[in-house]
Residue frames as qw, qx, qy, qz and C-alpha x, y, z in Angstrom:
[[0.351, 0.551, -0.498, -0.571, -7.04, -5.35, 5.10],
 [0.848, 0.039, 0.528, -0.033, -8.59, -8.80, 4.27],
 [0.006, -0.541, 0.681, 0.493, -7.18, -10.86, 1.65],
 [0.883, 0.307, 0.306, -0.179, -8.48, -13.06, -1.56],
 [0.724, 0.064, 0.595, 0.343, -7.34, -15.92, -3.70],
 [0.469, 0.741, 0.244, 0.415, -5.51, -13.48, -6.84],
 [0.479, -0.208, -0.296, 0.800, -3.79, -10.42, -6.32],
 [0.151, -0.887, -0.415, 0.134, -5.62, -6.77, -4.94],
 [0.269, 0.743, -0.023, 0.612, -5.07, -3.25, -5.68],
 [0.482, -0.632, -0.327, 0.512, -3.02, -1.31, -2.57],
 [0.246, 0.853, 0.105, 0.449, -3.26, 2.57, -3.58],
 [0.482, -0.464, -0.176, 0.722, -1.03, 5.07, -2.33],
 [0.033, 0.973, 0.229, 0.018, -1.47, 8.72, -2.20],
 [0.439, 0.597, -0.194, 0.643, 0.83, 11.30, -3.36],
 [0.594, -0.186, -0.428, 0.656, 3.24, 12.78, -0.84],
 [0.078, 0.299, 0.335, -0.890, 1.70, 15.71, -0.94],
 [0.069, -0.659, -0.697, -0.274, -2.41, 16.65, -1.80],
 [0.161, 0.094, -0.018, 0.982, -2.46, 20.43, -2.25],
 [0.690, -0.085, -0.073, -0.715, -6.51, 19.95, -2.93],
 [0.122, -0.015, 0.935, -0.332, -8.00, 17.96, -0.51],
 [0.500, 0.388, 0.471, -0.614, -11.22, 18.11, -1.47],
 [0.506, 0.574, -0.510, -0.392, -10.29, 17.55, -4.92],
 [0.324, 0.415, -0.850, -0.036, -8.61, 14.98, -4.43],
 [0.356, 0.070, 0.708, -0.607, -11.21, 13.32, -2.32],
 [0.684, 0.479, 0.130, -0.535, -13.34, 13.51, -5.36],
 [0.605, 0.391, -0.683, -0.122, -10.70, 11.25, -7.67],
 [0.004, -0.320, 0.931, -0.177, -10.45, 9.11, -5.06],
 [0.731, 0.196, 0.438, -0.486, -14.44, 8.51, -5.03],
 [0.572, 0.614, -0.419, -0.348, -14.08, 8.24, -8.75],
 [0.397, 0.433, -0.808, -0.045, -11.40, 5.70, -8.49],
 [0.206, -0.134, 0.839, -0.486, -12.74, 3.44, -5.53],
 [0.672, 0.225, 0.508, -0.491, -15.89, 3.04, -7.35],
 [0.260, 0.585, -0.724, -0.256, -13.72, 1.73, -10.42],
 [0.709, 0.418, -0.566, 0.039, -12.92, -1.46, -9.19],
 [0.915, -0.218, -0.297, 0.166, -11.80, -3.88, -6.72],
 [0.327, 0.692, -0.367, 0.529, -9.26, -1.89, -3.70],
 [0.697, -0.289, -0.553, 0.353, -7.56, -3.52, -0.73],
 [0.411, -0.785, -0.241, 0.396, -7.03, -0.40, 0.82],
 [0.298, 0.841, -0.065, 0.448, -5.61, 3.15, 0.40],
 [0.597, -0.596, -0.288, 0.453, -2.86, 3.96, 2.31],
 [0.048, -0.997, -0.057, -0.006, -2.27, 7.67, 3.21],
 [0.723, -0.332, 0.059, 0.603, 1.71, 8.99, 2.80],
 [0.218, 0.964, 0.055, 0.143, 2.18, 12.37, 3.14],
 [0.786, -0.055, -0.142, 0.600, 5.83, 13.44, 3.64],
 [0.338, 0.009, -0.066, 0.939, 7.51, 16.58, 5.02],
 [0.362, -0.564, -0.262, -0.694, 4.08, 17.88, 6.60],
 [0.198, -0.259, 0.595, -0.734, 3.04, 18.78, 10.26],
 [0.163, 0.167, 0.953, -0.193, 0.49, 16.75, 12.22],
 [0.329, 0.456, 0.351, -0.749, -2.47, 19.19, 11.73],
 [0.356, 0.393, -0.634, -0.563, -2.14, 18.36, 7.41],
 [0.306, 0.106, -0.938, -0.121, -2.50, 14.64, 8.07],
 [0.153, 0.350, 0.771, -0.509, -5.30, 14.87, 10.49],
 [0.511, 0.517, 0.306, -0.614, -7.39, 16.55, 8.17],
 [0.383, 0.330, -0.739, -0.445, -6.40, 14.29, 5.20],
 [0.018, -0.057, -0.989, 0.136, -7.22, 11.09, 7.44],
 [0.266, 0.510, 0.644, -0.504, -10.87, 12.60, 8.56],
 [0.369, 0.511, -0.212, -0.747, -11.40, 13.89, 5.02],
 [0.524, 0.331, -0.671, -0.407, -10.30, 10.77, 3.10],
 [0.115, -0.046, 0.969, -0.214, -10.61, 7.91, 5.70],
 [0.467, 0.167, 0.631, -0.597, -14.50, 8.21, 5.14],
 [0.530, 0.537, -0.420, -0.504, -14.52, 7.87, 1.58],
 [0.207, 0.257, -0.941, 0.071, -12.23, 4.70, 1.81],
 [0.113, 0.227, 0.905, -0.341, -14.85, 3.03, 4.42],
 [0.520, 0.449, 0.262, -0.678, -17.79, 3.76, 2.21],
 [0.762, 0.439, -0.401, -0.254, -16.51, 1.51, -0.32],
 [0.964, -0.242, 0.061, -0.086, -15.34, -0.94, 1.94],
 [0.760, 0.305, -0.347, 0.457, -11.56, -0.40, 1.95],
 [0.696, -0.510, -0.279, 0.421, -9.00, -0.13, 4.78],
 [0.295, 0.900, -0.097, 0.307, -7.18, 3.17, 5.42],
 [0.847, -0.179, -0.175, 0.469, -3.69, 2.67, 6.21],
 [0.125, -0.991, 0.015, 0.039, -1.05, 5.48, 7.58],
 [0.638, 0.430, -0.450, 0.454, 2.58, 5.76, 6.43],
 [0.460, 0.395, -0.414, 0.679, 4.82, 6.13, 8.97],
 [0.128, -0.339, 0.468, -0.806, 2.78, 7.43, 12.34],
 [0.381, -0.520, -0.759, 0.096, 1.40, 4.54, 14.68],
 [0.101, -0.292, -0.559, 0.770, 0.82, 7.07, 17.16],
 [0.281, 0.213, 0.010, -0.936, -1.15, 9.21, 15.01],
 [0.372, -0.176, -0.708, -0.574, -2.90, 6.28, 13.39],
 [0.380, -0.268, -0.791, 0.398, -3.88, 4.92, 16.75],
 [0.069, 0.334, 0.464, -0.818, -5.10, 8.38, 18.00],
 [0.277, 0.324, -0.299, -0.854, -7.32, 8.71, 14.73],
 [0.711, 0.226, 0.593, -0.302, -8.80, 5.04, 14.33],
 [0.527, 0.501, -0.578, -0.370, -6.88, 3.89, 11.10],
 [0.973, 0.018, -0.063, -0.222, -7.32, 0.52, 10.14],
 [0.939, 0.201, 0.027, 0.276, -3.81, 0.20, 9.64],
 [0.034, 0.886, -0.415, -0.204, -0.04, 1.82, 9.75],
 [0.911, 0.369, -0.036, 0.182, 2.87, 1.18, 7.56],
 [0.548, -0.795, 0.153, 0.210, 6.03, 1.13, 8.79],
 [0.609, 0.706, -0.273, 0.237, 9.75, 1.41, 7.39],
 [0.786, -0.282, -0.302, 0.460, 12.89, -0.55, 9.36],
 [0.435, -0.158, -0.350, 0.815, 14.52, 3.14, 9.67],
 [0.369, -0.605, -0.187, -0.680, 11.11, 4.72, 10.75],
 [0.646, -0.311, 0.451, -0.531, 9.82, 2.41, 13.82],
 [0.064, 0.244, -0.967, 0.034, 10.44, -1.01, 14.70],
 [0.501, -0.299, -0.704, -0.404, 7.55, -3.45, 13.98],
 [0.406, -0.420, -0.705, 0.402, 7.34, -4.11, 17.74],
 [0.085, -0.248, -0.203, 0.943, 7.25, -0.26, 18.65],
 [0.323, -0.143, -0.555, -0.753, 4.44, -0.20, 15.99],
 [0.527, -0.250, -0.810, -0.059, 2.38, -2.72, 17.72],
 [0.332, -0.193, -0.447, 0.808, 2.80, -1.33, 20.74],
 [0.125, 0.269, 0.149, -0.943, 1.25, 1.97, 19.66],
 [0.487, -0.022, -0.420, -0.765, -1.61, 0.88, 17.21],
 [0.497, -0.201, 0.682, -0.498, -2.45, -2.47, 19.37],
 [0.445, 0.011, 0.887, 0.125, -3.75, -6.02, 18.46],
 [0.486, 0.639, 0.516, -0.299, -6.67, -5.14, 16.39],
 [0.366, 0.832, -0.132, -0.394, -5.06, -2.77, 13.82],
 [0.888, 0.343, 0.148, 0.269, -3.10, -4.13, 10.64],
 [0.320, -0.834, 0.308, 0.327, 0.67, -3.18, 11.02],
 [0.863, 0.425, 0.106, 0.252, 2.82, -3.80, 7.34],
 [0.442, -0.746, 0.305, 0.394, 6.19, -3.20, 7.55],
 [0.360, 0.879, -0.247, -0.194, 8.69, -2.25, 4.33],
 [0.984, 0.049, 0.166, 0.052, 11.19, -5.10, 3.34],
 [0.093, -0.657, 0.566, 0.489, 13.09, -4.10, 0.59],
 [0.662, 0.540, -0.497, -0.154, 14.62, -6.67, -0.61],
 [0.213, 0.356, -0.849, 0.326, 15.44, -8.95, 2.33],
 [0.701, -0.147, -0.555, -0.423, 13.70, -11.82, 2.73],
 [0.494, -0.252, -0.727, 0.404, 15.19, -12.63, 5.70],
 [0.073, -0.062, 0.308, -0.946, 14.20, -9.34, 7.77],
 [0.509, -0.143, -0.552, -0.645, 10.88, -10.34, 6.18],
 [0.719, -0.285, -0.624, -0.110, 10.60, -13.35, 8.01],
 [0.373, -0.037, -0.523, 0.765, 11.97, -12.03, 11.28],
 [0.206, 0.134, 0.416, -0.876, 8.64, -9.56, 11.33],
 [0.657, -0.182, -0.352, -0.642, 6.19, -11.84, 9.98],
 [0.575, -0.141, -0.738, 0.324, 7.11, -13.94, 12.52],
 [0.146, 0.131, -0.409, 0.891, 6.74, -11.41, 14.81],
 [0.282, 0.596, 0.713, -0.239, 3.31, -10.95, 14.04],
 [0.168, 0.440, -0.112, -0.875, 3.27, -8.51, 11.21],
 [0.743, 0.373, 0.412, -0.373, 0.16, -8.45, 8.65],
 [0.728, 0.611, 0.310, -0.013, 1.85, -8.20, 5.81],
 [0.470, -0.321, 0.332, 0.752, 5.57, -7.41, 4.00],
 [0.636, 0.764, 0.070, -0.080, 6.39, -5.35, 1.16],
 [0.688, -0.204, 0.369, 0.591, 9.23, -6.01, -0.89],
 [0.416, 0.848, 0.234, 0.228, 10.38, -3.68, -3.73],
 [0.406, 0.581, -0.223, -0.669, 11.56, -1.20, -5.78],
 [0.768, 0.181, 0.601, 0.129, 10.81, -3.55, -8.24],
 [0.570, 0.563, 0.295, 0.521, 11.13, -0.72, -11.28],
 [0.158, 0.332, -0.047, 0.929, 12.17, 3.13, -11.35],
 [0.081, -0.671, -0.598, 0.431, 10.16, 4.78, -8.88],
 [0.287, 0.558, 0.006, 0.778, 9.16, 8.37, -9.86],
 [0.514, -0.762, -0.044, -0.390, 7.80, 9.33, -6.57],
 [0.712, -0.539, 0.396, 0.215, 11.07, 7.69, -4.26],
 [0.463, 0.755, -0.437, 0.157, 14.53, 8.61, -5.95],
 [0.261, -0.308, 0.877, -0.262, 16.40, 6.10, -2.56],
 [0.931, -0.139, 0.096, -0.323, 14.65, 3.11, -3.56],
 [0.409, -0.403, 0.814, 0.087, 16.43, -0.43, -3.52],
 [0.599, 0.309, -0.633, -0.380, 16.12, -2.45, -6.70],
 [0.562, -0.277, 0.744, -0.234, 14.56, -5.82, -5.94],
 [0.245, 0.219, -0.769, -0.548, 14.03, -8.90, -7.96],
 [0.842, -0.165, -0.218, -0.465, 10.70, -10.93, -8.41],
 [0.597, 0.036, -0.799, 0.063, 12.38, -13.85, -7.36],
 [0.072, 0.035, -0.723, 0.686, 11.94, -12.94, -3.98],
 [0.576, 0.099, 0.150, -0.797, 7.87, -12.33, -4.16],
 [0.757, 0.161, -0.610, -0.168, 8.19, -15.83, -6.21],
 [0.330, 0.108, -0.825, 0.445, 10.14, -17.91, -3.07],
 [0.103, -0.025, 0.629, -0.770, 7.96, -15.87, -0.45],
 [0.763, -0.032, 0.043, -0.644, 4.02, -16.76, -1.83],
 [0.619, 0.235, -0.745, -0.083, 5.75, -20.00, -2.58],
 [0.355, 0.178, -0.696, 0.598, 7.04, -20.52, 1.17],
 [0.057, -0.047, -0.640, 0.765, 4.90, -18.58, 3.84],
 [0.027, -0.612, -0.787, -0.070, 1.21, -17.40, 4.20],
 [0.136, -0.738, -0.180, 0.635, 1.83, -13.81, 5.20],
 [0.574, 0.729, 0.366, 0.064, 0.77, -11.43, 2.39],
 [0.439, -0.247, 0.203, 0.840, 3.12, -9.64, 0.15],
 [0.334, 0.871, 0.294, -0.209, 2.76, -6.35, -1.30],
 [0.618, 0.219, 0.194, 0.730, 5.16, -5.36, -4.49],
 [0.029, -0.959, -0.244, 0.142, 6.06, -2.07, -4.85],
 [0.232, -0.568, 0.277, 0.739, 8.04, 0.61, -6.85],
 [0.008, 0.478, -0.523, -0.706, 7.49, 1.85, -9.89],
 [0.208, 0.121, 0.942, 0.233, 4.75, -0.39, -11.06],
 [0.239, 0.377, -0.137, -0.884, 1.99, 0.68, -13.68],
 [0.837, 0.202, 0.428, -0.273, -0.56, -1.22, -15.33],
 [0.501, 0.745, -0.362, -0.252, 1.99, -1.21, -18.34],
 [0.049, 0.665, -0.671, 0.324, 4.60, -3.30, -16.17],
 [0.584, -0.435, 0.417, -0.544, 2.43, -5.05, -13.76],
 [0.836, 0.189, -0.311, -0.411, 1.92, -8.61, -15.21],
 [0.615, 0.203, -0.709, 0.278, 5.15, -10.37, -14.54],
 [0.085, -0.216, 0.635, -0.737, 4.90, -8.99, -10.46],
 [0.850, -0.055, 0.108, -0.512, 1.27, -10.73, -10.53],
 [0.907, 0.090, -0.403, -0.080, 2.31, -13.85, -12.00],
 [0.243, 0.317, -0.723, 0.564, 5.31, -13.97, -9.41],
 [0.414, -0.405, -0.796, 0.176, 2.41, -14.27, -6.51],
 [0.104, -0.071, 0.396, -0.910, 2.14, -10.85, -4.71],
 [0.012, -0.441, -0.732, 0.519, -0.45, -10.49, -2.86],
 [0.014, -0.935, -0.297, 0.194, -1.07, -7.04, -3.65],
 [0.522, 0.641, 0.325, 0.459, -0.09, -3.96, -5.82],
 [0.361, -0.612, -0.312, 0.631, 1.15, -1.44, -4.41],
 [0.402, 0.660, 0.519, 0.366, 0.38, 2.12, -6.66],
 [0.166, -0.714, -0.236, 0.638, 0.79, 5.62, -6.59],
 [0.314, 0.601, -0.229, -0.699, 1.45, 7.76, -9.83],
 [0.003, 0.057, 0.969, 0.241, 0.81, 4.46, -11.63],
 [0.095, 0.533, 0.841, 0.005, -2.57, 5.27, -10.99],
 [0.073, -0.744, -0.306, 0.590, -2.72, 9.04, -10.22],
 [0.145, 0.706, -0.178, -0.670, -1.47, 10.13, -13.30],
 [0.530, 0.175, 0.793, 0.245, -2.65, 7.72, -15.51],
 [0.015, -0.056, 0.306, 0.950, -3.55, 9.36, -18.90],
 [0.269, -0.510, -0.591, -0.564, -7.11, 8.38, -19.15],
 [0.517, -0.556, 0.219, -0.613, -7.55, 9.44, -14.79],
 [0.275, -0.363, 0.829, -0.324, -7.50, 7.14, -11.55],
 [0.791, 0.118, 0.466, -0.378, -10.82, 5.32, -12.26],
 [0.759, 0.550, -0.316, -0.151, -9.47, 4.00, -15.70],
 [0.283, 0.470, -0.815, 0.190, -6.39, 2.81, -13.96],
 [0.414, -0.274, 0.635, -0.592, -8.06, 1.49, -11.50],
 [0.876, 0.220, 0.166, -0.395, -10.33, -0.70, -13.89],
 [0.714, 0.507, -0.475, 0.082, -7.30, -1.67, -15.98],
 [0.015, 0.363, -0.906, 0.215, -5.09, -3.29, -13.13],
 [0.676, -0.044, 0.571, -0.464, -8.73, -5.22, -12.05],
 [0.893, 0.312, -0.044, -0.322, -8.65, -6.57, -15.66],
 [0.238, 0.456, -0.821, 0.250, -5.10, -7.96, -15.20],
 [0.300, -0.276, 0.771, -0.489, -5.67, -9.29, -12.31],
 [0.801, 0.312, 0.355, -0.367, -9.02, -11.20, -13.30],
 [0.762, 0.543, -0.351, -0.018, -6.62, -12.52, -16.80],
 [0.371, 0.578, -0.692, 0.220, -3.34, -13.09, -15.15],
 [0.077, -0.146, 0.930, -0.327, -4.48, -14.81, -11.50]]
């Protein structure tokens, strides 16, 4: 997932994608929108056989516009599938255990919160990239943790490892969580169920970005 000077869309996919083939088609739509650091796949409460044929449906889309396709939660399956990338959570899999299964090459981001110090304990390690957040109401995650900008402020301030906000953030919202430093956006029904469609959201957070960094 490469990074540039400003901050980059990071899409997430709903937790669940009844049409796959549909949805395959908003996601062309939206990928040829606009500037996207990568799409990362998180289905939830589904068997392996669901997510293998999301990854080999959508993973070529993503790498035909030149973005990374990341996997919630299963190194093992990313690793056996050739994602660019898994995302992890501290009470999924430990950053190391991640590594382990996806090896040196693949981009391993790991789920913060709100604790800057845990942060630094697995960017030290060697992780690409934190995310810190809920930053607003999720509607898609009803257990988030309420975080505060200051921490995305201290950490672009302080380290070089990228940060990626996340919770609840909409192109309505987004401004102050840019000017704070993230790295990177982190999206899901902020984009999916925008009222004008994905590719409209997708142009509106690129025109933020391009005004605000």
């Amino acid at each position: 997932m490469p990074t540039a000077e400003g901050c980059r869309l990071y899409l997430i996919t709903p937790d669940a994608i009844p049409d796959l083939a549909g949805f395959a088609g908003l996601l062309k739509d939206a990928l040829g929108a606009g500037d996207v650091a990568c799409l990362q796949l998180r289905l939830k409460n589904t068997d392996d056989a669901t997510i293998t044929a999301a990854v080999q449906k959508l993973m070529p889309v993503c790498h035909a516009h030149d973005v990374a396709f990341i996997l919630n939660d299963r190194p093992d399956l990313a690793a056996q599938l050739q994602c660019d990338g898994v995302h992890v959570g501290p009470e999924d899999m430990s950053y190391r255990e991640a590594r382990d299964l996806v090896g040196p090459d693949t981009t391993v981001g790991v789920t913060c919160k709100d604790s800057r110090h845990f942060a630094m304990e697995v960017a030290e390690a060697g992780a690409d990239y934190v995310a810190f957040g809920a930053f607003f109401p999720s509607p898609t995650k009803s257990d988030t943790t309420p975080a505060d900008l200051e921490i995305v402020e201290i950490w672009s301030e302080t380290t070089n490892v990228p940060c990626v906000a996340i919770g609840g953030i909409t192109v309505e919202n987004c401004e102050p969580v840019v000017k704070a430093g993230a790295d990177f956006i982190a999206v899901c029904s902020g984009v999916w169920n925008h009222p004008a469609g994905p590719a409209a959201a997708v142009r509106e957070f690129n025109e933020i970005f391009a005004r605000v960094r």
